[in-house]
Backbone as CSV, one residue per row, in Angstrom:
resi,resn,N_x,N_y,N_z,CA_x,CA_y,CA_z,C_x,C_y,C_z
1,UNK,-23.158,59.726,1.452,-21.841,59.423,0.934,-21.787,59.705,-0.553
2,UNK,-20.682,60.334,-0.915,-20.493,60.618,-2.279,-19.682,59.502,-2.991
3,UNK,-20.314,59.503,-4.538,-19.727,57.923,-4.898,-20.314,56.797,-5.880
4,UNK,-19.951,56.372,-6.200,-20.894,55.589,-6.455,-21.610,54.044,-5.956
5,UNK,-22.536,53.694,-6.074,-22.826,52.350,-4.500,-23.153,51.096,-5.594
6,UNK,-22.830,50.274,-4.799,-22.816,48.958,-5.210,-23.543,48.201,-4.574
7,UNK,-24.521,47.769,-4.918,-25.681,46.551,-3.766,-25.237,45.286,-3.423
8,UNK,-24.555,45.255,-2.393,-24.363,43.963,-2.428,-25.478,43.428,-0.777
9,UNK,-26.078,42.538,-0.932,-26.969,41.580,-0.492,-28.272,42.713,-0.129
10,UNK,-28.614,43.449,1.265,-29.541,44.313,1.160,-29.145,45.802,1.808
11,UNK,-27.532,45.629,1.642,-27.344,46.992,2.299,-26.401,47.434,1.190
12,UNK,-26.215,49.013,0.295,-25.241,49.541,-0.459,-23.850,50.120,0.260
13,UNK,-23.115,49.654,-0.459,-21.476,50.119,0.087,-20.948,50.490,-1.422
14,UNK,-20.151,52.017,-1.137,-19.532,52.599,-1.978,-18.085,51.763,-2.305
15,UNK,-17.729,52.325,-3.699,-16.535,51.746,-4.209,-15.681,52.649,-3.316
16,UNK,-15.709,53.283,-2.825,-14.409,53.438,-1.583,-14.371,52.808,-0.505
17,UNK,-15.888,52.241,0.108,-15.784,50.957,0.913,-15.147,49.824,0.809
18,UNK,-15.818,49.071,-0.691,-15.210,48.045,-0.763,-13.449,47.813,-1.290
19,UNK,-13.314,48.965,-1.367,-11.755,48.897,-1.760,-11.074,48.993,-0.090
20,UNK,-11.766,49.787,0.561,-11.142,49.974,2.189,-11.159,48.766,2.749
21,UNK,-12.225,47.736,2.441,-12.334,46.630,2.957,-11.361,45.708,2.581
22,UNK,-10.885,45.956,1.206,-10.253,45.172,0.338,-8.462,45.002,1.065
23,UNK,-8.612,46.009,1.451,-7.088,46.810,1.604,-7.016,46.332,3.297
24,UNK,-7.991,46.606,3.857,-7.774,45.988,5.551,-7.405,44.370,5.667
25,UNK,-7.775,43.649,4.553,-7.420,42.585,4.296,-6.225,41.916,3.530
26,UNK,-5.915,43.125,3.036,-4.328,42.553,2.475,-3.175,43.066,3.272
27,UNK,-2.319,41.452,3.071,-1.241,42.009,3.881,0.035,43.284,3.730
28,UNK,0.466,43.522,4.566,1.426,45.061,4.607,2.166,44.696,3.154
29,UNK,3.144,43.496,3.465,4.072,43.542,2.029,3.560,43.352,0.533
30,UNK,2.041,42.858,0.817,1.432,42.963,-0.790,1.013,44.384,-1.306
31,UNK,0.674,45.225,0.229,0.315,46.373,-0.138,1.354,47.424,-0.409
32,UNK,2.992,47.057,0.175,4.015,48.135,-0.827,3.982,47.259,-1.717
33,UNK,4.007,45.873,-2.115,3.971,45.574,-3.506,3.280,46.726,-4.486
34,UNK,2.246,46.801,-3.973,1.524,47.511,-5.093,1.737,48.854,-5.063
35,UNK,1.928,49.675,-4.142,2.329,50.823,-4.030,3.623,51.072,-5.055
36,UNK,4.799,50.138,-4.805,6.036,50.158,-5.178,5.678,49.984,-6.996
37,UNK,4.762,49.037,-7.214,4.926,49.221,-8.937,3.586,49.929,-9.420
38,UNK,2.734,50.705,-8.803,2.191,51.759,-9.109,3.317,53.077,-9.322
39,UNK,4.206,53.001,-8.124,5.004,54.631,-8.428,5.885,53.868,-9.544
40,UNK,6.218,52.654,-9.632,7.138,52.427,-11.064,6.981,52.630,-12.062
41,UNK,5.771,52.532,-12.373,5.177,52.386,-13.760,4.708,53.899,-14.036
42,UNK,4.374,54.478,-12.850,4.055,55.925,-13.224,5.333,56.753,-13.591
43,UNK,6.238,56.688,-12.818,7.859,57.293,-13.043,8.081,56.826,-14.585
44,UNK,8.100,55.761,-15.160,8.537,55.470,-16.338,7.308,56.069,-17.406
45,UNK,6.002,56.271,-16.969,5.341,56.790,-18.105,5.925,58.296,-18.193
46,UNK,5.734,58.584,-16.869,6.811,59.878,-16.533,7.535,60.834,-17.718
47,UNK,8.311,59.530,-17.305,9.943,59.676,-17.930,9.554,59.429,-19.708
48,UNK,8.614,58.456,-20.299,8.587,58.493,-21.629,7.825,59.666,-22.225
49,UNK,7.017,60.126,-21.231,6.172,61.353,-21.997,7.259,62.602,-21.976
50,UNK,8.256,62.333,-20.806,9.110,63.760,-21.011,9.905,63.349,-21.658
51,UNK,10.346,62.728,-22.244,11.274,62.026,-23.690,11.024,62.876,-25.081
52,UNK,9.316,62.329,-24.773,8.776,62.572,-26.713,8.073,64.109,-26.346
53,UNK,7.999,64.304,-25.348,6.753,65.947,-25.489,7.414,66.520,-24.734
54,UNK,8.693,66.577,-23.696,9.564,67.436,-22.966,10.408,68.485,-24.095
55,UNK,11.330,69.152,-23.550,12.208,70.309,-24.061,12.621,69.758,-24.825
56,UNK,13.640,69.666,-26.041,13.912,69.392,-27.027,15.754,69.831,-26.501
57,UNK,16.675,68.726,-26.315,18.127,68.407,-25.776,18.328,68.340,-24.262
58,UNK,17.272,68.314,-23.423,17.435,68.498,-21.819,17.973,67.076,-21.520
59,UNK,18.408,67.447,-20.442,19.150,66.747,-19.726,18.398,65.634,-18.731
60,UNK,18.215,64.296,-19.077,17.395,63.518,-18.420,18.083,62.354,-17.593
61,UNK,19.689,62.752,-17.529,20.419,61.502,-17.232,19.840,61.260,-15.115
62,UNK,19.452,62.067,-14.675,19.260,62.296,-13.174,17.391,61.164,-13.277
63,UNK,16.777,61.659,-14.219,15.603,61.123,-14.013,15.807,59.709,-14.570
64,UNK,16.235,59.599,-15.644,16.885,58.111,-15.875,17.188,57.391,-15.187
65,UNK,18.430,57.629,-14.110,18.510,56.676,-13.324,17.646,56.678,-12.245
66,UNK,16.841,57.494,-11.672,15.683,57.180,-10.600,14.877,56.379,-11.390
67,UNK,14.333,56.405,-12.276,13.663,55.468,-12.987,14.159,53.891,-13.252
68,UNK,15.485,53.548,-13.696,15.932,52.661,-13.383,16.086,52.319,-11.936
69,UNK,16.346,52.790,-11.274,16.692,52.675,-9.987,15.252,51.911,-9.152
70,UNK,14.283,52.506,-9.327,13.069,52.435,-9.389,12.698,50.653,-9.711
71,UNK,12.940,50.493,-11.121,12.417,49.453,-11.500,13.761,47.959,-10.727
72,UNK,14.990,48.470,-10.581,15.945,47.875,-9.624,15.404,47.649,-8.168
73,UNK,14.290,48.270,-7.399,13.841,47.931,-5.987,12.641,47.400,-6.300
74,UNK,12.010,47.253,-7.295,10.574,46.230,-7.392,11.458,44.561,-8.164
75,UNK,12.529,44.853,-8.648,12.969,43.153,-8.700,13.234,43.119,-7.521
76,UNK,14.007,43.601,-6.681,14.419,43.074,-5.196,12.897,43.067,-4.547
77,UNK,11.922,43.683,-4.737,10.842,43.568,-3.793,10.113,42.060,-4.488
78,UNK,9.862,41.594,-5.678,9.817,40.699,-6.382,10.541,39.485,-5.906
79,UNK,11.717,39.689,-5.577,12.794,37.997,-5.019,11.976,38.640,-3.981
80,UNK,12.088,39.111,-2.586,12.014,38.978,-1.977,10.489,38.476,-1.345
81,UNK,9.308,38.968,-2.345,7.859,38.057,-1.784,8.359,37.309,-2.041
82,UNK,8.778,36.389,-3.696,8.728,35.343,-3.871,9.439,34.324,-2.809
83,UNK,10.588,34.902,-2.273,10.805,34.101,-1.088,10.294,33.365,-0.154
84,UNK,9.878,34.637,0.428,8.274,34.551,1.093,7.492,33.884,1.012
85,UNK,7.081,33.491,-0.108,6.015,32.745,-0.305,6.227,31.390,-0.630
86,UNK,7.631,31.073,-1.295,8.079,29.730,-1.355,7.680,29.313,0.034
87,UNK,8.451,30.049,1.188,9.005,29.149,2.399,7.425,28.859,3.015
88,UNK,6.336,29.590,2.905,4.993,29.718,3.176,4.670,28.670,2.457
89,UNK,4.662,28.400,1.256,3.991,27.390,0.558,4.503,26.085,1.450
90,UNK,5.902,25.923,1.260,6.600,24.659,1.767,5.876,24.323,3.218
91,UNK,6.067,25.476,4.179,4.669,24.646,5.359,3.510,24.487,5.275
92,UNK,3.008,25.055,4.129,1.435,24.605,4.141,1.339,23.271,3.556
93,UNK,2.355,22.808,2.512,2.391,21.442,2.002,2.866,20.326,2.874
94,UNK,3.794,21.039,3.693,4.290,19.730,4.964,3.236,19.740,5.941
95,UNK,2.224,20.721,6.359,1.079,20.485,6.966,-0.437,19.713,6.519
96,UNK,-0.129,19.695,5.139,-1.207,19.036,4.670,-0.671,17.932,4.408
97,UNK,0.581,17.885,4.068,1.311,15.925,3.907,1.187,15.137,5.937
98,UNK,1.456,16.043,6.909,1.785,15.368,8.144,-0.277,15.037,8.574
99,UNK,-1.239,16.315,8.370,-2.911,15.409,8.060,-3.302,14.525,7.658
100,UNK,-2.207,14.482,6.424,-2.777,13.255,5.455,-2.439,11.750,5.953
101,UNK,-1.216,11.992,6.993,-0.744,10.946,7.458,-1.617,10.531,8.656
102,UNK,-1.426,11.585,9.336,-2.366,11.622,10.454,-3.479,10.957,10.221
103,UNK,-4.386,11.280,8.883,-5.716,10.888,9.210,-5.881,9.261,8.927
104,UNK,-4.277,8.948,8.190,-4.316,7.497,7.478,-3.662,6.303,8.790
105,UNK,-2.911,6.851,9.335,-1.945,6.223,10.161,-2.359,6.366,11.241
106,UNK,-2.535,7.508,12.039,-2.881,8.222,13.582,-1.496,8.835,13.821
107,UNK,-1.509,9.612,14.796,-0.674,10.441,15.103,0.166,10.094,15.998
108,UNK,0.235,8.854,16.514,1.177,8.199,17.603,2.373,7.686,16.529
109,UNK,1.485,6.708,15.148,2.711,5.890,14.211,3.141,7.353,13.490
110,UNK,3.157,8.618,13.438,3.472,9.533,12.830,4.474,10.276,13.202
111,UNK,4.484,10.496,14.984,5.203,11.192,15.659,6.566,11.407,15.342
112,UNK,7.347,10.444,14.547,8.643,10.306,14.507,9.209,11.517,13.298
113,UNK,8.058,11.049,12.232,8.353,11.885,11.355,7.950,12.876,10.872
114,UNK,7.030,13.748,12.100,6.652,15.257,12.160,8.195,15.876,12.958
115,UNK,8.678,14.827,14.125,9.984,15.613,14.389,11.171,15.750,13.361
116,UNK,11.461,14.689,12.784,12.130,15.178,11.757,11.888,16.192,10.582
117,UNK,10.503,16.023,10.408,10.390,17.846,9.613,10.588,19.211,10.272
118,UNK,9.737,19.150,11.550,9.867,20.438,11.594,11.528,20.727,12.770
């Protein structure tokens, strides 16, 4: 394998392994997360290098707004994990508040008010 290897315990795996590994483990929407503000940030370096070192009066109003446009679908991708992850957080905290009861009370004096949460 071409690459460079990394030892981890007694067998070497390349930095394209552990990034493959890395990546089989993250979920789909974190991974256009990152996709989505990798091409953002590249479009806008893009766009500033053809600013200061492009033609001298060209016409940039078309790349402008893809570039804005651009940074307009990573805030919507932005609300929209964060959504995500609120409503995720909120059951992992009502699951660790209805344990906590559970383990204090038992789950018979509890019953009433796991139905009213979920």
């Amino acid at each position: 394998m071409k690459g460079r290897r990394i030892i981890m315990g007694k067998t070497k795996v390349s930095l394209f392994e552990r990034f493959k590994r890395a990546m089989e483990k993250t979920p789909t929407m974190k991974k256009w997360g990152i996709i989505s503000w990798i091409a953002t940030i590249s479009l806008t370096v893009l766009f500033v290098m053809y600013i200061f070192f492009g033609p001298v009066g060209a016409d940039t109003t078309s790349f402008a707004t893809v570039v804005g446009l651009s940074w307009g679908e990573v805030a919507v991708y932005n609300a929209c994990y964060c959504f995500k992850e609120r409503a995720e957080n909120r059951m992992k905290i009502s699951l660790a508040f209805i344990n906590q009861l559970a383990d204090k009370y038992g789950i018979e004096a509890i019953t009433p008010i796991i139905q009213s949460i979920i």
